[in-house]
PQR file with spaces between the fields and no chain letter, atoms N, CA, C, O and H, PARSE charges and radii, in Angstrom:
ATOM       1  N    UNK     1     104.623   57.435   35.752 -0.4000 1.5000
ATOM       2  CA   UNK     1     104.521   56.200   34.970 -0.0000 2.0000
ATOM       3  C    UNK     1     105.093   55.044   35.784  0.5500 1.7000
ATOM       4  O    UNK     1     106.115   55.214   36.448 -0.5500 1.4000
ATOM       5  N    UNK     2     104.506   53.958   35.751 -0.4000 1.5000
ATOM       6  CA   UNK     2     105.163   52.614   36.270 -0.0000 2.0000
ATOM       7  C    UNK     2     105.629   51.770   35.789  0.5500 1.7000
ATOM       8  O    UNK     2     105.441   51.412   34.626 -0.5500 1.4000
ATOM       9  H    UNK     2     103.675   53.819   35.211  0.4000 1.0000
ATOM      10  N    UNK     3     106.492   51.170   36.762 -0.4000 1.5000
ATOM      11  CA   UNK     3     107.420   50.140   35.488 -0.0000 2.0000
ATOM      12  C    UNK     3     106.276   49.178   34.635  0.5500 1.7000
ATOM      13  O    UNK     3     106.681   48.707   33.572 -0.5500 1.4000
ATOM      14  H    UNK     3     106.644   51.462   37.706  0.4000 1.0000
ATOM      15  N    UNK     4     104.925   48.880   35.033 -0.4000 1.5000
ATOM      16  CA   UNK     4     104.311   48.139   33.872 -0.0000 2.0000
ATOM      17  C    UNK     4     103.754   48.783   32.903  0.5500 1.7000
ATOM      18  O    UNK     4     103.241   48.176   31.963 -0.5500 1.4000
ATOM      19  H    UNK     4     104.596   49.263   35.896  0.4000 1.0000
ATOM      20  N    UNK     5     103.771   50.371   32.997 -0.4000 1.5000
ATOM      21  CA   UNK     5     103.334   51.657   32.048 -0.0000 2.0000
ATOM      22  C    UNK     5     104.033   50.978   30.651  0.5500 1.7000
ATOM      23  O    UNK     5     103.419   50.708   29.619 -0.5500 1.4000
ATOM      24  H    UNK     5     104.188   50.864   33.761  0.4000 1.0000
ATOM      25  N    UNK     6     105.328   50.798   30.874 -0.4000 1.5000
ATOM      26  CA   UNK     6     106.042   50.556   29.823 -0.0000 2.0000
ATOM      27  C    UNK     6     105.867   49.878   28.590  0.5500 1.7000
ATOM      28  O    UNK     6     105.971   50.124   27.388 -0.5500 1.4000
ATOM      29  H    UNK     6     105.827   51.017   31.712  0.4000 1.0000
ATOM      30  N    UNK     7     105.455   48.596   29.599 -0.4000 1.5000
ATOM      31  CA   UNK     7     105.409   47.130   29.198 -0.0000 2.0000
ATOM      32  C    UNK     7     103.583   47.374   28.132  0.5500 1.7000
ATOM      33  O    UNK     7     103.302   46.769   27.098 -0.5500 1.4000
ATOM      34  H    UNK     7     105.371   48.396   30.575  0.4000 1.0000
ATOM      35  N    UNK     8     102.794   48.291   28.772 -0.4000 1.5000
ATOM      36  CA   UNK     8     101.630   48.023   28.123 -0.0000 2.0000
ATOM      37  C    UNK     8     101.277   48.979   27.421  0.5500 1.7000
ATOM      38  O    UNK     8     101.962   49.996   27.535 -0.5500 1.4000
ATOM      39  H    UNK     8     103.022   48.782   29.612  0.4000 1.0000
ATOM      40  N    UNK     9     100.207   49.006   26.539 -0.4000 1.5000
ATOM      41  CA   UNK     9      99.616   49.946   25.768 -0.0000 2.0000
ATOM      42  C    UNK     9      99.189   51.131   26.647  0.5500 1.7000
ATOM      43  O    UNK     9      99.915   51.381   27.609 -0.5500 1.4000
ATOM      44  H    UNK     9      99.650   48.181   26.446  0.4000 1.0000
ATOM      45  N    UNK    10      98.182   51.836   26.455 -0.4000 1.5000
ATOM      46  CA   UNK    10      98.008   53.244   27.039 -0.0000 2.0000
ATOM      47  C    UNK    10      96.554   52.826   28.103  0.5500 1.7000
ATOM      48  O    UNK    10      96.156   53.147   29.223 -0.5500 1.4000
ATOM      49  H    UNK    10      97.593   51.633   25.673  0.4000 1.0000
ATOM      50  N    UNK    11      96.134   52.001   27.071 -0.4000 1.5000
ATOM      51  CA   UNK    11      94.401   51.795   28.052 -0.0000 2.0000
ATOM      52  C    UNK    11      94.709   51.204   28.735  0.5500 1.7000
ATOM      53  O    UNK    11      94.042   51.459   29.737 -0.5500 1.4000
ATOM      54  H    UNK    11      96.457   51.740   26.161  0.4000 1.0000
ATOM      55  N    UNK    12      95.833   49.941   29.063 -0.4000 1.5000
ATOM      56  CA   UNK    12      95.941   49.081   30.241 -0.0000 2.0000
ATOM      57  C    UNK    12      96.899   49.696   31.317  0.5500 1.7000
ATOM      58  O    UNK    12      96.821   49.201   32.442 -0.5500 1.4000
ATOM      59  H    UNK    12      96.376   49.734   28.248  0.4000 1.0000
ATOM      60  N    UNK    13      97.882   50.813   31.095 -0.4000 1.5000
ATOM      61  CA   UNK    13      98.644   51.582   32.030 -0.0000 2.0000
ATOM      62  C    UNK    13      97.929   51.421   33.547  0.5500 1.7000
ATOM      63  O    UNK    13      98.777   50.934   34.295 -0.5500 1.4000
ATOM      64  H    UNK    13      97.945   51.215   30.182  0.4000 1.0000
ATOM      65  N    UNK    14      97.054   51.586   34.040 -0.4000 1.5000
ATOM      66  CA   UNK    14      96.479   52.043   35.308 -0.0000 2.0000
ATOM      67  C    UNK    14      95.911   50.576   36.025  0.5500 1.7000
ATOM      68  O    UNK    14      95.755   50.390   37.232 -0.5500 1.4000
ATOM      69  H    UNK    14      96.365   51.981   33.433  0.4000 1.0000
ATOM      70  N    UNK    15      95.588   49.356   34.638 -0.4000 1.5000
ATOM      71  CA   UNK    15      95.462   48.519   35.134 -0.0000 2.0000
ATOM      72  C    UNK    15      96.491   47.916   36.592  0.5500 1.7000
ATOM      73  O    UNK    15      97.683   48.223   36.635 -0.5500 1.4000
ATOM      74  H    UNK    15      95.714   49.507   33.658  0.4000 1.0000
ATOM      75  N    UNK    16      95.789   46.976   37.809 -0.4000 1.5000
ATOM      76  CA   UNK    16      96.290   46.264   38.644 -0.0000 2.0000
ATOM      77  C    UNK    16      96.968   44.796   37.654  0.5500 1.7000
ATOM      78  O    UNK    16      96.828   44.314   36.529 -0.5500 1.4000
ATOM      79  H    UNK    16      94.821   46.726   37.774  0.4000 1.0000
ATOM      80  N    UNK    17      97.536   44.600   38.573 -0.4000 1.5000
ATOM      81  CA   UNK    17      98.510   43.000   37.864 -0.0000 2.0000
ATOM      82  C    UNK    17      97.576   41.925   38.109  0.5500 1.7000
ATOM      83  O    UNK    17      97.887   40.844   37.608 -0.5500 1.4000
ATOM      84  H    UNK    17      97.650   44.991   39.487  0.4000 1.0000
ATOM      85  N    UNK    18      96.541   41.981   38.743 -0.4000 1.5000
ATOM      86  CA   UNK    18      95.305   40.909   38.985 -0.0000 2.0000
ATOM      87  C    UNK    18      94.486   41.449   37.208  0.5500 1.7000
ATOM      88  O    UNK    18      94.413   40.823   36.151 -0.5500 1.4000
ATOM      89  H    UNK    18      96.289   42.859   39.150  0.4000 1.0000
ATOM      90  N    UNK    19      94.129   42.477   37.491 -0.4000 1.5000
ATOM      91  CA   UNK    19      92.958   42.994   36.322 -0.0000 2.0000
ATOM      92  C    UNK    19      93.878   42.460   35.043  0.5500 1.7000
ATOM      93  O    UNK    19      93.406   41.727   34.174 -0.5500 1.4000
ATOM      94  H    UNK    19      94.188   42.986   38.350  0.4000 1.0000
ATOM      95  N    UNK    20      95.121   42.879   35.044 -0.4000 1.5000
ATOM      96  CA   UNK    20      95.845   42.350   33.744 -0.0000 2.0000
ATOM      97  C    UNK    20      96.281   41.154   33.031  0.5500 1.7000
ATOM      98  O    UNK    20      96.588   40.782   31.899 -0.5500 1.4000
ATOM      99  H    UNK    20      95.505   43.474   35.750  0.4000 1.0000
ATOM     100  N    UNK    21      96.117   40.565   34.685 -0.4000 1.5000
ATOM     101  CA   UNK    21      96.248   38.572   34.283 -0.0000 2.0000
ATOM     102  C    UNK    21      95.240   38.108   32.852  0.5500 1.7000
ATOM     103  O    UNK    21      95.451   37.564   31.768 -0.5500 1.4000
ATOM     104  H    UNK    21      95.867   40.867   35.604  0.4000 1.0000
ATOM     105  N    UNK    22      94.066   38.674   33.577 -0.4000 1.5000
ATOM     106  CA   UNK    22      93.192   38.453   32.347 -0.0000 2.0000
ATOM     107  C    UNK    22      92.744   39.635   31.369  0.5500 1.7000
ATOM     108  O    UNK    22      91.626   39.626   30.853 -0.5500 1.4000
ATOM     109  H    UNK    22      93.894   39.115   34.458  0.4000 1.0000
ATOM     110  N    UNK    23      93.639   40.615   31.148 -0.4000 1.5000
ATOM     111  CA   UNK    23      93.636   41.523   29.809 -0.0000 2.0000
ATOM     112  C    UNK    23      94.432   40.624   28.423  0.5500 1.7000
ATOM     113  O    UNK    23      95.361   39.820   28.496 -0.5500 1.4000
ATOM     114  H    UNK    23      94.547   40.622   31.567  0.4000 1.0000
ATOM     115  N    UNK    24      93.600   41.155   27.061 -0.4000 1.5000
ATOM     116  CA   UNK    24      94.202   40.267   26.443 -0.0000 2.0000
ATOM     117  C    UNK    24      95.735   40.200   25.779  0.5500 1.7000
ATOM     118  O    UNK    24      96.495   41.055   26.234 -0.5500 1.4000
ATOM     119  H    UNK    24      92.846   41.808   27.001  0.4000 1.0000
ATOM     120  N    UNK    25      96.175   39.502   24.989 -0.4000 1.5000
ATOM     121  CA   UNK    25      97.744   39.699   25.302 -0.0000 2.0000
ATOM     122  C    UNK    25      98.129   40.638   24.463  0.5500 1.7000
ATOM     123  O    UNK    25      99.346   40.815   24.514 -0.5500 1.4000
ATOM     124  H    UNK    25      95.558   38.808   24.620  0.4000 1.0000
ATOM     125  N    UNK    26      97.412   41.508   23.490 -0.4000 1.5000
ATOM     126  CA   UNK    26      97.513   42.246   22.806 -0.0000 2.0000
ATOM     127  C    UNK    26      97.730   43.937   23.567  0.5500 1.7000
ATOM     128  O    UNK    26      98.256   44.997   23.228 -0.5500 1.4000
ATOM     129  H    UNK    26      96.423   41.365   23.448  0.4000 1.0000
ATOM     130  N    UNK    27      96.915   43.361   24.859 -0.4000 1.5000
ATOM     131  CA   UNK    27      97.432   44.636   25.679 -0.0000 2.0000
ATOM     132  C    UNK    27      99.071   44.715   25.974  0.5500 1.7000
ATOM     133  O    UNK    27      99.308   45.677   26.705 -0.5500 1.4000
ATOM     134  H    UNK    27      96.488   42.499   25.134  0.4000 1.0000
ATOM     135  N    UNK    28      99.994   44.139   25.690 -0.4000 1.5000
ATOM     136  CA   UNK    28     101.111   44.122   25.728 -0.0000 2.0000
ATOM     137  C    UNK    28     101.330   44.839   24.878  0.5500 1.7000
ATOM     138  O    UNK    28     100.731   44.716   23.809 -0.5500 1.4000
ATOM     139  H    UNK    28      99.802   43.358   25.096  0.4000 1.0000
ATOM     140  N    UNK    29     102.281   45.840   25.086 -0.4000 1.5000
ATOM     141  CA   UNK    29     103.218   47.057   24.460 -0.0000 2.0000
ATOM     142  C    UNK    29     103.960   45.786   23.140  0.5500 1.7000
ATOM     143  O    UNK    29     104.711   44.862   23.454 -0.5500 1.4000
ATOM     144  H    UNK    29     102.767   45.940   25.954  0.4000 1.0000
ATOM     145  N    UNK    30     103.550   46.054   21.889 -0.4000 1.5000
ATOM     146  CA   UNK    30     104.615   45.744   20.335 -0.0000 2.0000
ATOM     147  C    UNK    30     103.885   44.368   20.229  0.5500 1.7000
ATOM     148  O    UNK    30     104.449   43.553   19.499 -0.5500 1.4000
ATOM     149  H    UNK    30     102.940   46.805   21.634  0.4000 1.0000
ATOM     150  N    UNK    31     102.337   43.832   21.035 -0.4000 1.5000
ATOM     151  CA   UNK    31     101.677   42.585   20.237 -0.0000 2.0000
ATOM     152  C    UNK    31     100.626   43.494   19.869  0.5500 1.7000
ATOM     153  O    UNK    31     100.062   44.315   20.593 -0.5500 1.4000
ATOM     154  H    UNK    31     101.879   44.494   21.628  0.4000 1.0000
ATOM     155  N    UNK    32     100.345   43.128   18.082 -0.4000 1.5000
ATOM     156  CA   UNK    32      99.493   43.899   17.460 -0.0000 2.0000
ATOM     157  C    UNK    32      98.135   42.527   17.998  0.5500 1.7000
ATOM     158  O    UNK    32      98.236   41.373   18.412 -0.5500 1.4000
ATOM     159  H    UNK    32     100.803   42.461   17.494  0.4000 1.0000
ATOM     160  N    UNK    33      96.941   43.465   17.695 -0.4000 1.5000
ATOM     161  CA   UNK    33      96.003   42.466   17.100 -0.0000 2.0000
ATOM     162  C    UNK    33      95.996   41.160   15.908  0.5500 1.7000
ATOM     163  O    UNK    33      95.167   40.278   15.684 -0.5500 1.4000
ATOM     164  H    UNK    33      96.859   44.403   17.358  0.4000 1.0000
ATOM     165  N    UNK    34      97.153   41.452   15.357 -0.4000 1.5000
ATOM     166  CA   UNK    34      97.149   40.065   14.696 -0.0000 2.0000
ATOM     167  C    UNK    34      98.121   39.175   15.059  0.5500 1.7000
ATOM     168  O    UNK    34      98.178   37.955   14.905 -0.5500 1.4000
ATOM     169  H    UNK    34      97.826   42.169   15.539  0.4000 1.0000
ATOM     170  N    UNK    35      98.652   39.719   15.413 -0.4000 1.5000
ATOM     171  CA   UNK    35      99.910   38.454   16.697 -0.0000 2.0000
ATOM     172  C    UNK    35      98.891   38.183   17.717  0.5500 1.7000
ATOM     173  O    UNK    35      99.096   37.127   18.317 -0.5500 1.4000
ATOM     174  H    UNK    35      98.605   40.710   15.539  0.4000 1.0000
ATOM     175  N    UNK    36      97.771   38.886   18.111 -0.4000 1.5000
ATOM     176  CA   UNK    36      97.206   37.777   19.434 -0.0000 2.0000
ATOM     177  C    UNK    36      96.614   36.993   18.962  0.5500 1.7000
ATOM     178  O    UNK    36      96.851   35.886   19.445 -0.5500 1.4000
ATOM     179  H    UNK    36      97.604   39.743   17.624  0.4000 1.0000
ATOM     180  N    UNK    37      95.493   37.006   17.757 -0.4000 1.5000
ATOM     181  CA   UNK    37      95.128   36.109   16.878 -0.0000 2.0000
ATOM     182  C    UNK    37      95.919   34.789   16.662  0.5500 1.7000
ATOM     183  O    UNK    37      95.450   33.709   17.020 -0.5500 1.4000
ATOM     184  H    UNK    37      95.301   37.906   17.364  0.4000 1.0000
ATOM     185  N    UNK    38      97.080   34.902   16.092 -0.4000 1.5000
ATOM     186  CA   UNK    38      97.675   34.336   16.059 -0.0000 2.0000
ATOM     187  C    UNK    38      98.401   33.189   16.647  0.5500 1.7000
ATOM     188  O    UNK    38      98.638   32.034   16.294 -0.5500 1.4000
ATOM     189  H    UNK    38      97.462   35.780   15.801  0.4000 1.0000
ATOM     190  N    UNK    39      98.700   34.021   17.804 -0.4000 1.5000
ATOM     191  CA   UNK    39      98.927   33.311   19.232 -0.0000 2.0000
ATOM     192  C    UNK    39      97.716   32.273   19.745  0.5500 1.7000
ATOM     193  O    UNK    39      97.939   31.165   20.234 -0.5500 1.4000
ATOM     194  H    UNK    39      98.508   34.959   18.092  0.4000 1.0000
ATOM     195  N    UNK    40      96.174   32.948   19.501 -0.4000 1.5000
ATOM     196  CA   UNK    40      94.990   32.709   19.774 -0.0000 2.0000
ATOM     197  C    UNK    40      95.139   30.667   19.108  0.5500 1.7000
ATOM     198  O    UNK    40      95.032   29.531   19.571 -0.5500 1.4000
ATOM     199  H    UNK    40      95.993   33.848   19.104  0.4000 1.0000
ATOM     200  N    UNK    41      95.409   31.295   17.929 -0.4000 1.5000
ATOM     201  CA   UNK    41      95.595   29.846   16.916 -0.0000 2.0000
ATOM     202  C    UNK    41      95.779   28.831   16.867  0.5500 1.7000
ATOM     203  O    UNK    41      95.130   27.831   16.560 -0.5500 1.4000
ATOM     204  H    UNK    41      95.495   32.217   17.553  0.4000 1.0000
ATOM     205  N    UNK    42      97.377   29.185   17.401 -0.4000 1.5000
ATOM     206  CA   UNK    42      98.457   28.463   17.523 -0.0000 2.0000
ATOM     207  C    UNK    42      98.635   27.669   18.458  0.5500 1.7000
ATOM     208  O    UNK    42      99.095   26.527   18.449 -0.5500 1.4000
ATOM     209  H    UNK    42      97.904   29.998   17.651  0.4000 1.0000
ATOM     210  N    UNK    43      98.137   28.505   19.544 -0.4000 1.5000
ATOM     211  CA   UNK    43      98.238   28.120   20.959 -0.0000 2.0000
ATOM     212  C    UNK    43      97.076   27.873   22.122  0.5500 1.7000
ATOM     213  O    UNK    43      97.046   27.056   23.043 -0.5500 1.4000
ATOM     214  H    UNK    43      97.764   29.433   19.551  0.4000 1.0000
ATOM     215  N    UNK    44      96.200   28.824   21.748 -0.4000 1.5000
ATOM     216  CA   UNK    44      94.771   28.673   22.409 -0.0000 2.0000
ATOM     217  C    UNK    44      95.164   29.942   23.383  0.5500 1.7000
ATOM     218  O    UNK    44      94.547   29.760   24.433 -0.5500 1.4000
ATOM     219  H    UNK    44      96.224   29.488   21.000  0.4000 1.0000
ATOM     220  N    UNK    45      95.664   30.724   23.435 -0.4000 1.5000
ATOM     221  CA   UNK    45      96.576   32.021   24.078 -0.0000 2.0000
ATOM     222  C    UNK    45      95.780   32.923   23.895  0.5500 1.7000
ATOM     223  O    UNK    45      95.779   33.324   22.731 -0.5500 1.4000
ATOM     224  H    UNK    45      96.164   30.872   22.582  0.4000 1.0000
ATOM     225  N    UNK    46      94.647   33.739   24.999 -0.4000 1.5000
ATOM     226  CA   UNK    46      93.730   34.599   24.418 -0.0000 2.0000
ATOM     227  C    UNK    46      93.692   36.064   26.045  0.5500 1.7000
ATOM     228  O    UNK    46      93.096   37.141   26.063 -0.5500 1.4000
ATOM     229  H    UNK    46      94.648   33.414   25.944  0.4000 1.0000
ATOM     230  N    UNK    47      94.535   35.454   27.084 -0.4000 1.5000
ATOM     231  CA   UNK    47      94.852   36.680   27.570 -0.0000 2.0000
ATOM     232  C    UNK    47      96.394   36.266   28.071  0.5500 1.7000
ATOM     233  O    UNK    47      96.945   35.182   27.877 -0.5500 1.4000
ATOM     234  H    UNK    47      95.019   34.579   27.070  0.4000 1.0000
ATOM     235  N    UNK    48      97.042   37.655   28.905 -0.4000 1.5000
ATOM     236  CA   UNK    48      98.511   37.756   29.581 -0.0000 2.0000
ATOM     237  C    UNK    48      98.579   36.401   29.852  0.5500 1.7000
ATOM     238  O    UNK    48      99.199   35.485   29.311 -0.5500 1.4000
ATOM     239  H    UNK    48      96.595   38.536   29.063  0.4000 1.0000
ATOM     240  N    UNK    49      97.586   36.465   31.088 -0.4000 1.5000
ATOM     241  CA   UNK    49      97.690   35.117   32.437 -0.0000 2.0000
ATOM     242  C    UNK    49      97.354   33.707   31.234  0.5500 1.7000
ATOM     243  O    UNK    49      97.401   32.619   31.808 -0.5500 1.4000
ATOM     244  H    UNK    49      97.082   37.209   31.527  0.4000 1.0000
ATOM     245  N    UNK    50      97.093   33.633   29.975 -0.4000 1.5000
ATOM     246  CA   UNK    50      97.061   32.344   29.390 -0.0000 2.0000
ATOM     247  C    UNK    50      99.005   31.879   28.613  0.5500 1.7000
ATOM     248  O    UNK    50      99.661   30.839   28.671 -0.5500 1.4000
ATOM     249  H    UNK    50      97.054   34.517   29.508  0.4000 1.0000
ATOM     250  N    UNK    51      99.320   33.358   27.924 -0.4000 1.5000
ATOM     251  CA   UNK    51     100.884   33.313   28.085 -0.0000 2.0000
ATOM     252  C    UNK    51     101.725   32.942   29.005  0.5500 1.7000
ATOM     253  O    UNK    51     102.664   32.154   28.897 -0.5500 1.4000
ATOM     254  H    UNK    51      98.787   34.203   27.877  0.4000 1.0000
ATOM     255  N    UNK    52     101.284   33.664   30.126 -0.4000 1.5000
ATOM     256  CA   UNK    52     102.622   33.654   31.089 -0.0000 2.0000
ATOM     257  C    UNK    52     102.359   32.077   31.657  0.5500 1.7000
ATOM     258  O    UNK    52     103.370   31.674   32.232 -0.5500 1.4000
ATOM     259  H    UNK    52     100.521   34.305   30.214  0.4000 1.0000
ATOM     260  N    UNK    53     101.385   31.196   31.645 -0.4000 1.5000
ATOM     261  CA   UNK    53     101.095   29.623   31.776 -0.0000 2.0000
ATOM     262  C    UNK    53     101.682   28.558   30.593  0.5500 1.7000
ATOM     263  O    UNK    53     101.784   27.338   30.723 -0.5500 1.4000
ATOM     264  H    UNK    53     100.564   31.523   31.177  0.4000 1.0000
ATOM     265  N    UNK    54     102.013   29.310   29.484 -0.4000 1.5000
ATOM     266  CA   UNK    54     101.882   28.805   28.556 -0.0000 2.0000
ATOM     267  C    UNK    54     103.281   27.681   28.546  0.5500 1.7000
ATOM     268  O    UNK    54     104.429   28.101   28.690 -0.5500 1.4000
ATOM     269  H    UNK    54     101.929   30.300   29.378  0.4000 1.0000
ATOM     270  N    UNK    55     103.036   26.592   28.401 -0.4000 1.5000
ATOM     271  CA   UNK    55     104.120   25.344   28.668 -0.0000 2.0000
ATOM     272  C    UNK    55     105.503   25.862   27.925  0.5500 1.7000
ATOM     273  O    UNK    55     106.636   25.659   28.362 -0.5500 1.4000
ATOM     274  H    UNK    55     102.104   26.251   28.284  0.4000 1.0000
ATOM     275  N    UNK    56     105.152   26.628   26.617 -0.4000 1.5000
ATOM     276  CA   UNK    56     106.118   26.756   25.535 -0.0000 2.0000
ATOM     277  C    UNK    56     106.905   27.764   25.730  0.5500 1.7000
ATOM     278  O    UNK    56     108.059   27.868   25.315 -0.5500 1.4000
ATOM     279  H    UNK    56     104.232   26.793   26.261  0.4000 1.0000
ATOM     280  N    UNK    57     106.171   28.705   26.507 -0.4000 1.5000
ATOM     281  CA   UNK    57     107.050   29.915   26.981 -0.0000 2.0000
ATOM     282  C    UNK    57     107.927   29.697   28.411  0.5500 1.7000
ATOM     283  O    UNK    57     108.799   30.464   28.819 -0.5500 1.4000
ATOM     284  H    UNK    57     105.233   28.620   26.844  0.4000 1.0000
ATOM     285  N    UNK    58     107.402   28.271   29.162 -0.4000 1.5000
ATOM     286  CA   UNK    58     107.834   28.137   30.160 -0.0000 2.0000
ATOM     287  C    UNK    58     109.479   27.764   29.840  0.5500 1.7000
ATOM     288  O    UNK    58     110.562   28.291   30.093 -0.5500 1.4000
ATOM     289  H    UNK    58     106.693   27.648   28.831  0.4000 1.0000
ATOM     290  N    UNK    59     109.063   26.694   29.222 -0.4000 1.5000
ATOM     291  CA   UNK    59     110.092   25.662   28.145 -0.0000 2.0000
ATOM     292  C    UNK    59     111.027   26.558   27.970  0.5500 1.7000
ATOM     293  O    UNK    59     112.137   26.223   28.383 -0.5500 1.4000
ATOM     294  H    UNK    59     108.183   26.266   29.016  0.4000 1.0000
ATOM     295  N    UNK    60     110.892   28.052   27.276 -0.4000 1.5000
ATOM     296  CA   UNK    60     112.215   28.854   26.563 -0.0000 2.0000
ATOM     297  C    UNK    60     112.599   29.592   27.531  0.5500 1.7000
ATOM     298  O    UNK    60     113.715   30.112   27.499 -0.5500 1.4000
ATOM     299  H    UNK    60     109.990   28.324   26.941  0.4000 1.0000
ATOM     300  N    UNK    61     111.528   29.820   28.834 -0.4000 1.5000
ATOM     301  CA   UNK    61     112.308   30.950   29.679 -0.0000 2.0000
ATOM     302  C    UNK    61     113.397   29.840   30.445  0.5500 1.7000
ATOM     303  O    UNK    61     114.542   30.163   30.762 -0.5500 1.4000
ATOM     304  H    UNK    61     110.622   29.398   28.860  0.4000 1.0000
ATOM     305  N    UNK    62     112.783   28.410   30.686 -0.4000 1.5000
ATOM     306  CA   UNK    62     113.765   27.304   31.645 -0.0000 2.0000
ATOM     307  C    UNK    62     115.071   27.562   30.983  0.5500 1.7000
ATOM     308  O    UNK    62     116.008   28.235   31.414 -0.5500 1.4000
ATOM     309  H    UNK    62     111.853   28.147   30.429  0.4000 1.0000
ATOM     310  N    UNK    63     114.968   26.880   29.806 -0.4000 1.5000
ATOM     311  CA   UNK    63     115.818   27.077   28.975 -0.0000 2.0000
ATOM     312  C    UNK    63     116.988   28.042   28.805  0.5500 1.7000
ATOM     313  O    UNK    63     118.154   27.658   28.886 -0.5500 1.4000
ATOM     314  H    UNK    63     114.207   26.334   29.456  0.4000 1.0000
ATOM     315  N    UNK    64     116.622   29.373   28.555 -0.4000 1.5000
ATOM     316  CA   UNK    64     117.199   30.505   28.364 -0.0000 2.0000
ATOM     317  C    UNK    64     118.039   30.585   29.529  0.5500 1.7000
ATOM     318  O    UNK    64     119.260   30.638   29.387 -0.5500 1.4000
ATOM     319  H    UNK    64     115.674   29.685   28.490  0.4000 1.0000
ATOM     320  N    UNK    65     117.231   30.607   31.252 -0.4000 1.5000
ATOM     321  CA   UNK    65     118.140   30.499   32.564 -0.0000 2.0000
ATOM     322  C    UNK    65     119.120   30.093   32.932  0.5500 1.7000
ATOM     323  O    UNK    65     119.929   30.649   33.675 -0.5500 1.4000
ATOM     324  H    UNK    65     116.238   30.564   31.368  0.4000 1.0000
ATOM     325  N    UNK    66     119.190   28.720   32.296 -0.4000 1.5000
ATOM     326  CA   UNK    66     119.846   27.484   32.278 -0.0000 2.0000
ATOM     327  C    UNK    66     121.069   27.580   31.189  0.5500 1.7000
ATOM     328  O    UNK    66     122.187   27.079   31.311 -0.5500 1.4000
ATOM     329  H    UNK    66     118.533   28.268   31.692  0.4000 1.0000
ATOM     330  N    UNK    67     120.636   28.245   30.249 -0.4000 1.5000
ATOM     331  CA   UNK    67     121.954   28.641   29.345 -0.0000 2.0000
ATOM     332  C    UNK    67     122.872   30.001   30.157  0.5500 1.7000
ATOM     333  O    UNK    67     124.059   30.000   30.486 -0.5500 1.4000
ATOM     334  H    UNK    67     119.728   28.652   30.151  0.4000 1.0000
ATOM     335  N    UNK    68     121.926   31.009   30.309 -0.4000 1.5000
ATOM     336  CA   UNK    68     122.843   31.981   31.500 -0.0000 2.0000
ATOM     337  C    UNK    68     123.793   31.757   32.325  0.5500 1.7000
ATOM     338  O    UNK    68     124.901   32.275   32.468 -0.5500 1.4000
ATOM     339  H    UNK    68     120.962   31.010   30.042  0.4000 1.0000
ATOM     340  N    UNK    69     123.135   30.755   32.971 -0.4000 1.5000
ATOM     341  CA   UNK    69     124.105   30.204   34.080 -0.0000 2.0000
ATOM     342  C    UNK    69     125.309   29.067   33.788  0.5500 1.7000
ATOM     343  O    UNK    69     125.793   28.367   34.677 -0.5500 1.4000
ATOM     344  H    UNK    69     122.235   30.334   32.855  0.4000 1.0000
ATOM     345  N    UNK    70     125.575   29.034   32.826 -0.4000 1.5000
ATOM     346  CA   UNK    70     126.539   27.871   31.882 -0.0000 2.0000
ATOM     347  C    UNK    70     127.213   28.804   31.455  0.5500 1.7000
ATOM     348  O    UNK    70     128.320   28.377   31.126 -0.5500 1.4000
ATOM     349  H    UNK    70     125.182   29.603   32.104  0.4000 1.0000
ATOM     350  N    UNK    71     127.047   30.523   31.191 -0.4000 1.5000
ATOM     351  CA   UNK    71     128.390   31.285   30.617 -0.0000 2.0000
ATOM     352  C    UNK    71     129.686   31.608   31.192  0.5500 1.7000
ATOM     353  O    UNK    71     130.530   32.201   30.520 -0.5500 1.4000
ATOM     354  H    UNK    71     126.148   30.869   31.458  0.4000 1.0000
């Protein structure tokens, strides 16, 4: 198993990190089909590689770093 085995469902396991950019984000291990929907909605978020771009997630990971390093 590989460390992205983890991270994903069972059908995307074998996937490459190119092929997965554009798998949808539901292939992520604990997002159901109605959280990608959702996401889809909210955000216009319809694969990985549209998340991991996504301004808002950029925003909380800056964020989050930036608080780390202040403890």
């Amino acid at each position: 198993m590989t460390v992205l085995a983890k991270l994903l469902d069972k059908a995307y396991e074998t996937k490459t990190p190119t092929e997965l950019v554009d798998a949808p984000v539901a292939a992520l291990q604990g997002v159901s089909d109605a959280d990608a929907e959702a996401l889809k909605k909210a955000f216009g978020i319809k694969t990985i590689g549209d998340l991991a771009k996504n301004k808002y997630v950029i925003a909380a990971q800056t964020i989050a770093h930036l608080a780390a390093l202040h403890k």
